[in-house]
N, C-alpha and C positions, 0 to 999 in steps of 0.2 A: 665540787664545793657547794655546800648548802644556800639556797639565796635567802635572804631578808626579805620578810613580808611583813606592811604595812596596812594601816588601814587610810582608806585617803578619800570614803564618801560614805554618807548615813542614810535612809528611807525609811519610814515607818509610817503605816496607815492601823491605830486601832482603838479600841475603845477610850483608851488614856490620852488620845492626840494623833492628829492626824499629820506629823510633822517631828522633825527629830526634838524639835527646842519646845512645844505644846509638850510631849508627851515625859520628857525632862525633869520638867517646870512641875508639872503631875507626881512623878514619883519622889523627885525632892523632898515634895510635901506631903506625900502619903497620902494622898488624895484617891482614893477607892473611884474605879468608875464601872461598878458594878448594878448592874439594873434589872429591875423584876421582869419576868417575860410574861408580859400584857397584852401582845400584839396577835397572839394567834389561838382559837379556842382550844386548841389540841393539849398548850400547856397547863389548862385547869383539871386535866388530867394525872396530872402529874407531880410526884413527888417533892420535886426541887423546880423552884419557880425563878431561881435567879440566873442573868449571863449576863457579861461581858462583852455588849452588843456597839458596833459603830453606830454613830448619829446615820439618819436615814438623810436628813438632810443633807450633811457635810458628804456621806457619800456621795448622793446626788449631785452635787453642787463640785468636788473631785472628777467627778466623773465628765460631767462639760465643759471645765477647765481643763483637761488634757482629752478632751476630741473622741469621748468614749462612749458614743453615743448609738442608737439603733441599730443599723446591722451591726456593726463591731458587738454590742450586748451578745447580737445572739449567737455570736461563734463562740464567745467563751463564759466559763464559770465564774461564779461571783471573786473565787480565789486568785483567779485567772489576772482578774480585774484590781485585784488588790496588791498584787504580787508587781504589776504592771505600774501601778500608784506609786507604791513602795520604791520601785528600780529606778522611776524617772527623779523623785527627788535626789537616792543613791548618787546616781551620776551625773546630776545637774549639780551637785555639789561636788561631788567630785574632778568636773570637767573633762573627762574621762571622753567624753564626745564630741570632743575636739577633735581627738585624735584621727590623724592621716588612715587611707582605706585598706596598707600595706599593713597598718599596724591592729587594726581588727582582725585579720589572721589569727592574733595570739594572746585574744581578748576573749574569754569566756565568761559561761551562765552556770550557774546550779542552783537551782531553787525545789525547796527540799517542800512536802506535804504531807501530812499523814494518812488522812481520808481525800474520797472525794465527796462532794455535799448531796447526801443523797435524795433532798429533793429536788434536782435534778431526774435524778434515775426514779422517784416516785408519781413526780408528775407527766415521766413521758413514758410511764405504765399506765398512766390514766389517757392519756392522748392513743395509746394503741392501742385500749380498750371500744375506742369509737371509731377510729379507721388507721391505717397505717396511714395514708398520706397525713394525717395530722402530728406525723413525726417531726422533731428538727432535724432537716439534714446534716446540722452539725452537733450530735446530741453525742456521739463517738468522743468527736473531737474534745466537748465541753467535760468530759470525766476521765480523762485522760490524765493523770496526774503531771506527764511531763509538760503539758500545754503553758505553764506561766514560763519554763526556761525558752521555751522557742518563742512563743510571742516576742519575747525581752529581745533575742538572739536576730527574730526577723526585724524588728522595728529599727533597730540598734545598727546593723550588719556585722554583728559580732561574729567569726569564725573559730573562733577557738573552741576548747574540749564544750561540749552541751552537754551536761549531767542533771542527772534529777535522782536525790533520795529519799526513800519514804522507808522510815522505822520509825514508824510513830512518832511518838513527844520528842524522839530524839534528832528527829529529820532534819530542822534547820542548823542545829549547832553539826551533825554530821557533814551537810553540805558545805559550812565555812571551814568545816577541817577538813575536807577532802579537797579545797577550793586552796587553801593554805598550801595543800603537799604538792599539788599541781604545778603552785607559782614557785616554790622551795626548789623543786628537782627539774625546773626548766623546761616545765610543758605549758606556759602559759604566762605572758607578761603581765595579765591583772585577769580576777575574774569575779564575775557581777553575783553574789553570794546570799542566804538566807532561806527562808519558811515562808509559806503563808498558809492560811486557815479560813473556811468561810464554812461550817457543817453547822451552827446553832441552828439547828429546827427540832420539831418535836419527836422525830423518831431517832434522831442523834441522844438528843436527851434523854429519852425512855429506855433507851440501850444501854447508856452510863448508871443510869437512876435503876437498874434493873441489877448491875454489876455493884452496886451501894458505893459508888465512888465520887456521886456528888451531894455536897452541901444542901442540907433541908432544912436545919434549925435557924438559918437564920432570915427566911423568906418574909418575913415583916420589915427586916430593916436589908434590903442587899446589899449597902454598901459596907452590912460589917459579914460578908459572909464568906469572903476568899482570906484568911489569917493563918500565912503560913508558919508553923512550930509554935501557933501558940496552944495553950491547952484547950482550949474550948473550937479548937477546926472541929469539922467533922466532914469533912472535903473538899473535894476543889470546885471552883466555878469555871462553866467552858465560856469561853472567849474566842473571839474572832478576830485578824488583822495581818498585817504580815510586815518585813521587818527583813531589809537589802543593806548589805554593806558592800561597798568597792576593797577589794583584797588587790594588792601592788606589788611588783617586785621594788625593792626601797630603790636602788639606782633608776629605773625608769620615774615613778614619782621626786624624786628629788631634779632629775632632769627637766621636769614639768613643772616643777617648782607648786606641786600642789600639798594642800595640808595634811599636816600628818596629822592623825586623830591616836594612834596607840599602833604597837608593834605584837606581833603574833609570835610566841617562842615555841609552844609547844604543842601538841594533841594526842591522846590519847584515848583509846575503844577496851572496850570489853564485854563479855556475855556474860548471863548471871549461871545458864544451862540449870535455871533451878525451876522457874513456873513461869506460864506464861502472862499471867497480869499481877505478880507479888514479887517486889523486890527479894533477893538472899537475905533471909533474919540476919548473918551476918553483914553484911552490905559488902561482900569482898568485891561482886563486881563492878560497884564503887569505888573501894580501895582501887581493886586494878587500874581503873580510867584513870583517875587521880593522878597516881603514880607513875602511869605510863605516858600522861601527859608532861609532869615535871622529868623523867628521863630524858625524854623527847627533846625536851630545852638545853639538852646538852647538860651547861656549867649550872645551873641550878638545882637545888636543892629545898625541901620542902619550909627550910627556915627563910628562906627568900620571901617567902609569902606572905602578905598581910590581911588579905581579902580572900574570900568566895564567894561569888554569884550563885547561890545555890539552884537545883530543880524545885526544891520546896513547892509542891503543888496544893498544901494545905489539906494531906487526909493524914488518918492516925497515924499510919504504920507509913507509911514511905517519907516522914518529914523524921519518925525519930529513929528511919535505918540511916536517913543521910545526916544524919547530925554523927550518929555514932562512928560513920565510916569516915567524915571529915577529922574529927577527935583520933580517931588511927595513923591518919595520913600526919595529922599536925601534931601528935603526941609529946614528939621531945623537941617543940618549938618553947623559946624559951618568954616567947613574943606573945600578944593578945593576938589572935584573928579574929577578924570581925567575919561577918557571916550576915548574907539574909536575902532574901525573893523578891522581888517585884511584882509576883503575882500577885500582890493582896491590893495594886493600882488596876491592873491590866487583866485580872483572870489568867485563866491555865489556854493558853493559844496552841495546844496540843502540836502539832507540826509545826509552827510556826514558833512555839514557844522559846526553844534555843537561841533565836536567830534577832527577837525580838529583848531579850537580857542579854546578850551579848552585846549589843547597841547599848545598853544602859551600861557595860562594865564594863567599853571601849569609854565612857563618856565619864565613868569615874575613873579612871585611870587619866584621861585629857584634864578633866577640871578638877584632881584632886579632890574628891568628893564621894564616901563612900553611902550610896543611898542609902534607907528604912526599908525595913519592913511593915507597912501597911496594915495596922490594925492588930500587932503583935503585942499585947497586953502584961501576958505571963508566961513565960518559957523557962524552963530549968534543962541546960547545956549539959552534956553528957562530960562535958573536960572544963577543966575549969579556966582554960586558957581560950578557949571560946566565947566569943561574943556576939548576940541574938541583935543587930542593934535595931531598934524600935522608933530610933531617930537618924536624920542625914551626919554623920560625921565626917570631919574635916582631916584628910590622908595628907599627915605632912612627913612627908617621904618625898626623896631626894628620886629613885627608882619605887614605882608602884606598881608591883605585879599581884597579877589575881589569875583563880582558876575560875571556870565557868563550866558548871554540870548540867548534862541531859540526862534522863534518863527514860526509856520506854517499854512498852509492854512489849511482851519476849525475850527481857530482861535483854535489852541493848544498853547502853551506857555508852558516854562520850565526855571527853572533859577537854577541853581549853585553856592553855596557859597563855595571857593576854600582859601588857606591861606599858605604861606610856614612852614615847620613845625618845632613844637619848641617842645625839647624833656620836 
């Protein structure tokens, strides 16, 4: 028998708020927290001058508030550290840490990544250019992608499955679906879930700016330059941050008596098998996630839906293949869908991306409330039953379910059928 999975804790450390209610409060209001990169000369080089950077401060200041200080720096990645940020709020709202040391057994990690930050791996090519001993001895450890699920795992003494995925953009929403089927088929009573990201530096960016996949027109003003599905994008902005949710089997949470924040129905994967950094012109391997996600949910059907948390990354082509493949999916709904991104608050948080709109589409599905998109001006929707919306709308709906797309280079795809929950 299938179990019921819940959501029952939030985390988020990123440019839009360092906090699940800060970063909230941000995309309600379509508040852009997109920023020119001023701080390092390497970016005056550079084509696209804007990202989606955390306060240095608030980092700072995050970081000696949970004890993360000198040697701890130097064993892990900035990601590492944010992933870590992220999980302690997860589960401090969750209370998840309470729990007895029998029952961490069958408590697990998955925290999903796409890169690692390569300047890391740049400046200890310059450090072994002057002598091997000015290597870090933990320089292995710090590039290691799995390194934020074990940190969480050690700190925690969480026993259960330890996972780490990394498929790109699609990494964080993969790991809350692989994290869901865990807790589903009874390998796992809860498990501490999401992305994170920390790669903005200049040779990340001259890589993307090389591949024409980031925004340049709008480096005067950066707070209008992440606008996903409108007409005038012309890419996405990279962003940093990460973004932990607590995934329950519902009977253990309800015996805990802890809050439900939305219920988990279904998930769905797919590959495009067409290129490696271009969506299918058709978007079928969109259709497929989609699809296979609302299967997935069993008793529902694609007229059940009234929302999508879209991938909308804000470049030409992969904003109007997902528009098109949602209009397939939704075609003989007889219903409006609303539809739209949060990247145009937060940037494109590449691995961590999923994992960080998921948390926003667990949180409209809890407060009835379906975000904006950010800076969405003019859109013309492939279906006419589609809607782009540009403002916070009010889901008054009894049952609120929503799907939640990743998608990444290699053409991976993953979709999420999320829903508030009803006892």
């Amino acid at each position: 028998m299938r179990k019921r999975v819940v959501v029952t804790g939030l985390g988020v450390v990123s440019s839009a708020g360092c906090n699940k209610i800060n970063l909230w409060d941000n995309v309600l209001k379509g508040i852009s927290c997109v920023k020119k990169t001023e701080f390092h000369e390497d970016y005056g080089k550079l084509p696209s001058e804007v990202a989606a950077i955390i306060s240095k401060t608030e980092f700072a200041k995050l970081l000696e508030i949970n004890g993360i200080t000198g040697a701890k720096l130097r064993k892990m990645s900035k990601s590492t550290c944010l992933a870590i940020l992220a999980a302690k709020e997860a589960i401090s709202d969750s209370k998840l840490n309470e729990c007895d040391l029998k029952l961490k057994e069958n408590i697990g990690v998955a925290i999903g990544s796409g890169m690692t930050d390569f300047t890391d791996i740049c400046e200890t090519e310059n450090s072994f250019r002057k002598s091997y001993h000015h290597i870090n001895p933990h320089f292995i450890p710090r590039i290691l992608l799995n390194m934020a699920t074990a940190n969480i795992s050690l700190e925690y003494n969480f026993q259960g499955p330890n996972h780490c995925v990394s498929t790109a953009c699609a990494s964080g929403l993969h790991s809350i679906g692989d994290s869901y089927k865990l807790i589903r088929n009874g390998n796992a009573l809860a498990m501490i879930c999401g992305g994170t990201e920390a790669c903005v530096n200049p040779l990340t960016v001259a890589g993307f700016s090389r591949l024409r996949a980031l925004s340049t027109n709008f480096n005067s003003v950066p707070q209008k330059a992440s606008r996903p599905f409108d007409d005038q994008r012309d890419g996405f902005v990279i962003g940093e941050g990460a973004a932990v949710l607590v995934l329950e089997e519902l009977n253990h949470a309800l015996e805990r008596n802890a809050i439900i924040y939305a219920e988990i129905l279904g998930y769905g994967m797919s590959g495009d098998a067409f290129n490696l950094t271009a969506p299918h012109p058709s978007g079928k391997g969109a259709i497929l996630a989609m699809n296979r996600a609302i299967k997935d949910s069993i008793s529902l059907t694609a007229k059940d839906i009234s929302y999508v948390n879209a991938h909308a990354t804000s470049t030409l082509i992969g904003d109007n293949i997902e528009l098109m493949a949602v209009g397939e999916v939704f075609k003989d709904c007889d219903e409006l869908i609303y539809i739209s991104s949060t990247k145009g608050c937060h940037g494109h948080l590449l691995g961590a991306a999923g994992s960080i709109e998921t948390l926003c589409t667990v949180l409209a599905c809890y407060y009835s409330v379906i975000p904006p998109t950010a800076n969405l001006e003019n859109c013309s929707p492939h279906n006419s039953n589609l809607e782009c919306n540009s403002t916070e709308h009010v889901w008054n709906k009894y049952l609120r379910i929503a799907l939640k797309n990743s998608f990444g280079f290699g053409g991976t795809n993953a979709s999420l059928c999320i829903s508030n929950y009803i006892h």
